[in-house]
VOGU-3710 file (C-alpha; in Angstrom, 3 decimals, decimal comma):
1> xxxxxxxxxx> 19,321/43,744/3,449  15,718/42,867/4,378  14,926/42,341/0,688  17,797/39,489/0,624  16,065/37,810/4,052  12,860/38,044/2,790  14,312/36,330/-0,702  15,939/33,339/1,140  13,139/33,089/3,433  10,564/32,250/0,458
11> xxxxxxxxxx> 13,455/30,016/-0,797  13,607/28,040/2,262  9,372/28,001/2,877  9,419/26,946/-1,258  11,910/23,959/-0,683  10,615/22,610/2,183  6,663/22,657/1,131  8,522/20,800/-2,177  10,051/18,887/0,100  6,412/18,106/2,249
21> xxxxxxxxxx> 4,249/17,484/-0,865  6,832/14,909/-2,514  7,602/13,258/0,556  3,664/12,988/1,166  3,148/11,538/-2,506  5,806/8,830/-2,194  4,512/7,535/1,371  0,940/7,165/-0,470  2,471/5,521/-3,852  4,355/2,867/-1,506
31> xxxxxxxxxx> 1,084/2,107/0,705  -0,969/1,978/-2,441  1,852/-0,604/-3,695  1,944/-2,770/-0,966  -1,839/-2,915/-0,974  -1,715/-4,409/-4,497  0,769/-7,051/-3,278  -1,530/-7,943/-0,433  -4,191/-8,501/-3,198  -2,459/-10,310/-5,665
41> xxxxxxxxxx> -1,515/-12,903/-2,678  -4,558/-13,220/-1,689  -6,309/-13,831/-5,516  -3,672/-16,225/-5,251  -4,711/-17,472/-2,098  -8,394/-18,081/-3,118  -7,413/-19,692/-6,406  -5,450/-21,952/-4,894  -8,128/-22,644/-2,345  -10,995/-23,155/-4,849
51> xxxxxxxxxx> -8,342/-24,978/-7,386  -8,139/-28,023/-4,015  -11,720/-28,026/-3,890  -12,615/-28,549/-7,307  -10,243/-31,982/-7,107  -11,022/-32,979/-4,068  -14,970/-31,965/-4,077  -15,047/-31,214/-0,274  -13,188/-28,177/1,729  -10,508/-28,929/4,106
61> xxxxxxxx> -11,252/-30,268/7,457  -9,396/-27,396/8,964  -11,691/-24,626/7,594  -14,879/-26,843/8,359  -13,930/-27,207/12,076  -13,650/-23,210/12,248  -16,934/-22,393/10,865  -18,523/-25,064/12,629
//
């Protein structure tokens, strides 16, 4: 009888550290995702940003106001 408890026991501490580690990795895959979306907007951002000052030779009034 205690060989059975002690069998289901190290099934239940087995499936929930599975349980733990995946959950861990799939929290850190998502973040790491969303970071590269936040970077790719933001390339996109400053490319589109240097792209208007190239034609128009001068930045936009709105950014020079804030650093001024």
């Amino acid at each position: 009888m205690i060989s059975q408890i002690l069998t289901i026991l190290g099934v239940l501490i087995g499936a929930l550290t599975s349980y733990l580690s995946t959950s861990a990795a799939e929290r850190a895959r998502h973040r790491r995702t969303l970071a590269t979306r936040w970077d790719e907007r933001k390339l996109d951002t400053y490319i589109e940003y240097a792209t208007c000052v190239k034609e128009d030779g001068v930045p936009p009034s709105g950014v020079a106001a804030i650093s001024a």
